[in-house]
N, C-alpha and C positions, 0 to 999 in steps of 0.2 A: 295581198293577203299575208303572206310572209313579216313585214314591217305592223300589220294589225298584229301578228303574234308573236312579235319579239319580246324578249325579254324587258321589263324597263331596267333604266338604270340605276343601278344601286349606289350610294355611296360609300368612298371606300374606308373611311374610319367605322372601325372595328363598336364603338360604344355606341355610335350614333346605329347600327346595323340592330347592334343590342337593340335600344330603347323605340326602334320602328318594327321591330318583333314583338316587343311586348304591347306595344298598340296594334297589329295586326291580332293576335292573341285576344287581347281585348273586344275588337271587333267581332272576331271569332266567337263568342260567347255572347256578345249581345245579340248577335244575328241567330245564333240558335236560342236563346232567349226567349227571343221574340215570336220565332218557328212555334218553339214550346205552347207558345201563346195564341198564334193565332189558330194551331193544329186545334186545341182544345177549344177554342170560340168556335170552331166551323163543327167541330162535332159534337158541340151543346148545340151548335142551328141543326144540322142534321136530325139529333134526337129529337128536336123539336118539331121541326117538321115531318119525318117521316116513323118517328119511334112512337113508344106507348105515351100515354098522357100520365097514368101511375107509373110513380118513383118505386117499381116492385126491387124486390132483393132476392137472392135466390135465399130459401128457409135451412141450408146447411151451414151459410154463411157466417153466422156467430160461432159454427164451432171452430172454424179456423182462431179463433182469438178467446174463444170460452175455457170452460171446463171440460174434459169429456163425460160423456153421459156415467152415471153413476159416481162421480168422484166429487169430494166436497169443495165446494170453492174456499178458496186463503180466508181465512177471518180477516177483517178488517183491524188497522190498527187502531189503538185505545184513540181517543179522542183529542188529550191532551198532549198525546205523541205528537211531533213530529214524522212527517209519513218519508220523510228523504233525510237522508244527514245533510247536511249542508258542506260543499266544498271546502278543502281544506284551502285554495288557494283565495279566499275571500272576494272573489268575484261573483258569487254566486251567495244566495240565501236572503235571508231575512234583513231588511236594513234597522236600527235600532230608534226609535221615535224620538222625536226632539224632546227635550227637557225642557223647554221653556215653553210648552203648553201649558194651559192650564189640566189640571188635573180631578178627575169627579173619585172617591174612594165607595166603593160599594162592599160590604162588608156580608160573605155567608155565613152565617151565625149559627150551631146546634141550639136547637131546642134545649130546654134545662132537664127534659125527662133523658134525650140523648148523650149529655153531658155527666149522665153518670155510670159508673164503672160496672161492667156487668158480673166481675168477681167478687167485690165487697161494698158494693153499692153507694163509694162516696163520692164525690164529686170529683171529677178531673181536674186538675189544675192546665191554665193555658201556658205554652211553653214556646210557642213561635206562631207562625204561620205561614202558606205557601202563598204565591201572588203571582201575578200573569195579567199583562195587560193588551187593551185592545182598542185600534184607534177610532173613535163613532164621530158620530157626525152630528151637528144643530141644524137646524136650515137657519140663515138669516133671519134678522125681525125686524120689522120696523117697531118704535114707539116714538112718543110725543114728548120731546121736550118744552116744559111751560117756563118761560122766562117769568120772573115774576120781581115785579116793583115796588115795594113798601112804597106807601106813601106818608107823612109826616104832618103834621095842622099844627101851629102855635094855637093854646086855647083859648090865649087876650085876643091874638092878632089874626080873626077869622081868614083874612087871606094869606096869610103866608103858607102857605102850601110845597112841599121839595120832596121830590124824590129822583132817585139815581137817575141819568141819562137811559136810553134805550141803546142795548148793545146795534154797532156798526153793523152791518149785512152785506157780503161779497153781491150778493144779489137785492137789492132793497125790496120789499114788502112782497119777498117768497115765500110760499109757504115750507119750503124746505129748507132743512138745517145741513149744514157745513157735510154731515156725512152722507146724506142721501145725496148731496149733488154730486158726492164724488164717488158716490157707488153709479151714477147712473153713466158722468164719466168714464170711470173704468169699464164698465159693460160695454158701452159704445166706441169705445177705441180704443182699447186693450184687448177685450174677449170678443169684438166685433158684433154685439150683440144688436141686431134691429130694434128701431124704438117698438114696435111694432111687439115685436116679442117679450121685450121689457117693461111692455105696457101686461102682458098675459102674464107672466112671474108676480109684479107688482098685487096682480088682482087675485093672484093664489093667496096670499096675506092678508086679503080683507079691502085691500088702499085700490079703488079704482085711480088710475091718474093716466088721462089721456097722452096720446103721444107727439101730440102738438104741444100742449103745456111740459112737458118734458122737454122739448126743439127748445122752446121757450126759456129754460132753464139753462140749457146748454148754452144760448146764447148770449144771455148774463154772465153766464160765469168765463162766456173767452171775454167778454170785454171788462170784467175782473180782474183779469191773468194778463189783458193784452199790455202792460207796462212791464211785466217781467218778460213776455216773450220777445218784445223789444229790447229788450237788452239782452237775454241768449243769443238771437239774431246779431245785435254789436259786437258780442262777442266771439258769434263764431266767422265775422269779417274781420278778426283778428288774428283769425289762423296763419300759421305759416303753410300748411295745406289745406287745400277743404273738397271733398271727393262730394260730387253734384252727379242727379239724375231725375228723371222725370216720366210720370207715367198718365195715361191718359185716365177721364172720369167723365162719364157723363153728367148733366147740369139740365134740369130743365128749364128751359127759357119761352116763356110764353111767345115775344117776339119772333121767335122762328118759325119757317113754316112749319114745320116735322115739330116744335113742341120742346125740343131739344137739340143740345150744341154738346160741343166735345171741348171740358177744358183740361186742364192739367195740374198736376201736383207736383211740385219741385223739389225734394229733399237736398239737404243742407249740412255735412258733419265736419265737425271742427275738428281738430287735433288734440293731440294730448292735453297743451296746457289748455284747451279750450272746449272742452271735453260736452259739446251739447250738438244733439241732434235736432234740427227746428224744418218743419214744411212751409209751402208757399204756393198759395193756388192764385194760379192765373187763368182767365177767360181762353187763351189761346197756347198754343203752342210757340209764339213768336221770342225774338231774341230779347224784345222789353221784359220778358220775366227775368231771365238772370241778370239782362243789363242793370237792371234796377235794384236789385237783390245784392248784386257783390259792386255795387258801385264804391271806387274809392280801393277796392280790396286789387291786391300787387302779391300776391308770393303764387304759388303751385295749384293749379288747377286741373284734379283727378277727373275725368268726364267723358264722354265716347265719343263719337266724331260727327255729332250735331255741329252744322253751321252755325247756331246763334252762339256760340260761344267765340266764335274768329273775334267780333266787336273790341270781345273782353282781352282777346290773346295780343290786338293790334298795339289794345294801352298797358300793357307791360306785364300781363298775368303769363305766367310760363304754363304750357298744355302739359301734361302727360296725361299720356291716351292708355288704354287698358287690353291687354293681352289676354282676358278672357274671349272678348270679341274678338280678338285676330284670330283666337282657336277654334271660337263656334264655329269660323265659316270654314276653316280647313276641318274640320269635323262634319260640317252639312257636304266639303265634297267627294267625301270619302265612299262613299257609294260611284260615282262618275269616274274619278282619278284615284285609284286605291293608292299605287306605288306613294304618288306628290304628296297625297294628302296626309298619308300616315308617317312620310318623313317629316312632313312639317311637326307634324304632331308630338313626334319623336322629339326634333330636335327644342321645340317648346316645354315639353315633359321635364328638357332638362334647366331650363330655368326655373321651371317650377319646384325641382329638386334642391337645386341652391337655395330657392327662399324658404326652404322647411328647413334648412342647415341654418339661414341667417336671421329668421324669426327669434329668436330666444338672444340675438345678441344686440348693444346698446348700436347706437345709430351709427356711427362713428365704425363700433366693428362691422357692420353690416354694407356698410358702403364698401368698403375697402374687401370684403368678401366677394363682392360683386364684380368692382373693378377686377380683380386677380380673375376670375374664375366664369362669370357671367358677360364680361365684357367682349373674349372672345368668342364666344359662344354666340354672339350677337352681328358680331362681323362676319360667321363664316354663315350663317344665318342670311343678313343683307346681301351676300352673293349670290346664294342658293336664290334668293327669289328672284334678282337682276336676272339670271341664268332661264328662270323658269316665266317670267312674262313673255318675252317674246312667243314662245310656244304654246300661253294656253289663250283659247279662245274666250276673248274679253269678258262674254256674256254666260259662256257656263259656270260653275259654281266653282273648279278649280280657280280660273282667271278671276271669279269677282274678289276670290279669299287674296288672290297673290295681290289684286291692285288696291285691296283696301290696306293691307300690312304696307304696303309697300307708300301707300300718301301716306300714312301716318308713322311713315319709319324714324322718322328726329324725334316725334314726341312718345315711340314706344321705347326711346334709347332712355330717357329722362329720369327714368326711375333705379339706373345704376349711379347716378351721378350723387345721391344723396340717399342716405338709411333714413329719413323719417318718411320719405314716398315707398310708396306701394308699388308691385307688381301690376296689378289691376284696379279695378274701382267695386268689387264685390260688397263692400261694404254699404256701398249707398243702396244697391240692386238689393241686398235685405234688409236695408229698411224701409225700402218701395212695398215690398212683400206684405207690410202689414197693411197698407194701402190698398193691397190687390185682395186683403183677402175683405177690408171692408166691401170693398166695391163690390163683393161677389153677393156678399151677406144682403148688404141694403141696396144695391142697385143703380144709386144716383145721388146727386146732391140736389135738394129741391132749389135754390137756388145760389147765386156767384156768394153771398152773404153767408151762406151754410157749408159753402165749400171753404171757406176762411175760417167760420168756426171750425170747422172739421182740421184743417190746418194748425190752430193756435195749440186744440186741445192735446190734437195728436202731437207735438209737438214735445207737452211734457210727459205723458203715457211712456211714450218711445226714448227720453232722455231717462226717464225715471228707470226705464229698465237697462238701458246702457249701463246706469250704476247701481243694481240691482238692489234698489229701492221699492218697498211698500207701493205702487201709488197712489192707493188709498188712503195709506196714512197721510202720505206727504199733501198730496191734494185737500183734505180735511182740514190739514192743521194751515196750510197757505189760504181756503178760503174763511176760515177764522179769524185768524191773524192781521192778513192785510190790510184788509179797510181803517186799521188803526196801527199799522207799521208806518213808520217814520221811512218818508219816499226816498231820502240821500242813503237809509241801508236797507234799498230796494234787495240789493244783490245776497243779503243774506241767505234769501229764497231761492236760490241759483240750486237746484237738483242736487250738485254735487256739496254745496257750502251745507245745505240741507242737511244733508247724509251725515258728514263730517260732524258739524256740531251735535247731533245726534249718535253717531256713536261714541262719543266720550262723554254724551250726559249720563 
């Protein structure tokens, strides 16, 4: 009994004492947090079950916050006031509207019997005026664009007949034009919107359009785009890093018994000079998705510690593994092992303090910040868990956090060795998130065909906001364009070349 209530063991540097106080602290706060939380759930069930069914208030209750009886309440202020000053330290108040809206002028006008002087009856002259603006709103419209074709007759030569070509079509004999497919785009992999509910907005405006004929659309227009998403793809297998992850999606499959299979969506981000984010769905979960994906590809490999990825590490890709999941799990054992797990957490806290210090510096000084300062930090670290396996029991949550840090300890070392890798792999995990929040919306992909579109499109949605691009515009004026763009400057379409040549037109 005694040895259950010893003390644990602390360790004896003073900063590291620091920084597993302030995640104890932390703890401390989420755990009543959460009290907070479920104190007030169990006593909305209590009301529930055994209180009144009216929400009554006691009838003295406004005067704690009223007027008292007999006294005037405050006038309200004028209208055009302002009811607050606004902060002098400009974090606070009104933000100022963009200029480069369009703008509607609406003009209050006196009367001409008001316009004159009530002292000697002549007309006021206008000498200024006050203005104040306010931001409104259009709903969207649809209308019709009519191509239209002059045609020409020689009047000797009854058959000679010419008239222009019929313009090119991202999608051949649609009936939608270049901006309606890429508004329907953006609803469905940007704003996540079900066809289903795109099909109910549509029919607010008058346009019944099914939501099959809309699938329909979508799928033209990836196999539109699928020449440039192949080359974002070549080019983000030219990364010198590329941070991968993958999240599950349902698919229904007739062949199955259940009707449905579980496949997966691969996310893909390239590096600075290769700056595009592209998805990849595959039937399964297995190693052929990435084997196939970064075939050929040799530099740094951002990703967690999925076995299909060894294949890739065997032919010469270098791992670095991600230190957010080495935290989750000393994080999940912190309820079990308080002392272990908040020093882990502590002494992780402090890498993550160096990479706030070494983020804003070029690659070169961020390496070398690391080395000096992160490197140790990393060896006293590798002891600390050497020390702590033997001791914890394999299968609780302390022991599973110590032996997963501890396989993956070479490739969580990898990321002081160079400033253009990352601490973790955060950055794939939110771009998965837009994935997760379709999946939640629409539910499934009707089949392996629709989860590739679902791939191609989201592909430039999610590149397009990397470089905080329209994607409306850009999508409009790519399925315009292409079908009559010269295929050797495919790459001008490239999200970012996009952006670029558009802001200096």
């Amino acid at each position: 009994m005694q040895d259950a209530l010893a003390a644990p063991t602390l360790p004896d540097d003073v900063t590291t004492c620091h920084r597993m106080i302030g995640e104890l602290l932390g703890t401390v706060r989420e755990q009543r947090r959460e009290n907070e939380q479920l104190r007030s759930r169990l006593d909305q069930l209590l009301r529930r079950i055994y209180g009144p069914r009216s929400e009554r208030i006691n009838p003295d209750q406004p005067l704690l916050f009223g007027a008292p009886p007999g006294e005037a309440p405050p006038a309200a202020p004028p209208a055009d006031e302002p009811a607050a000053k606004a902060s002098s330290n400009g974090r606070h108040g009104r933000r100022k509207l963009p200029k480069d809206l369009p703008r509607q002028r609406v003009e209050h006008d006196l009367t001409d019997a008001e316009k004159l002087c009530p002292c000697c009856g002549d007309a006021r002259v206008r000498f200024g005026e006050d203005s104040r603006e306010r931001l409104d709103y259009r709903p969207a419209s649809l209308f019709i664009a009519e191509h239209v074709r002059p045609k020409y007759v020689c009047r000797r030569c009854a058959g000679q007949i010419v008239a222009a070509p019929a313009p090119a079509e991202a999608v051949p004999k649609c009936v939608a034009g270049p901006g309606l497919l890429a508004h329907v785009i953006v609803s469905k992999y940007a704003d996540h919107l079900p066809l289903h509910r795109l099909e109910g907005i549509l029919a607010r405006h008058g346009v019944p359009l099914s939501r099959s004929t809309m699938g329909d659309w979508l799928t033209g227009c990836a196999a539109a785009l699928a020449p440039l998403y192949l080359l974002m793809c070549d080019r983000v297998r030219q990364s010198k890093v590329i941070h991968t992850d993958d999240t599950p999606v349902t698919t229904l499959d007739r062949a199955d018994p259940d009707g449905r299979k579980t496949g997966r969506v691969w996310v893909y981000l390239g590096d600075r000079e290769h700056p595009y984010t592209v998805y990849d769905m595959t039937a399964s979960r297995s190693r052929d998705g990435p084997k196939t994906f970064l075939d050929g590809f040799r530099g740094y490999l951002q990703a967690d510690a999925f076995g299909g990825y060894d294949g890739l590490y065997a032919k010469g890709v270098t791992e670095v593994a991600c230190w957010a999941h080495a935290r989750r799990k000393f994080f999940d054992a912190k309820e079990t092992a308080a002392a272990e797990a908040h020093e882990a957490l502590a002494r992780i806290r402090a890498l993550y303090d160096i990479e706030t210090r070494a983020k804003p510096l070029a690659p070169a000084e961020r390496a070398a910040l690391r080395q000096a300062e992160a490197a140790p930090l990393l060896a006293s670290l590798g002891r600390w868990l050497d020390d702590r396996r033997p001791h914890a029991l394999p299968k609780s949550p302390l022991g599973q956090a110590v032996t997963y840090a501890t396989n993956q300890w070479p490739a969580l070392q990898v990321y002081v060795t160079d400033g253009d890798l990352a601490i973790d792999n955060n950055a794939a995990e939110r771009a998965l998130r837009k994935i997760a929040v379709g999946r939640k919306n629409g539910l499934f992909f009707g089949s392996d065909a629709g989860g590739t579109t679902a791939a191609v499109l989201a592909s430039f949605t999610e590149t397009c906001r990397r470089h905080a691009v329209n994607p409306w515009t850009y999508l409009a004026d790519a399925l315009t364009k292409l079908p009559t763009h010269p295929a050797e400057q495919l790459a001008d379409f490239l999200p970012d070349r996009w952006a670029a040549a558009h802001a200096s037109a």
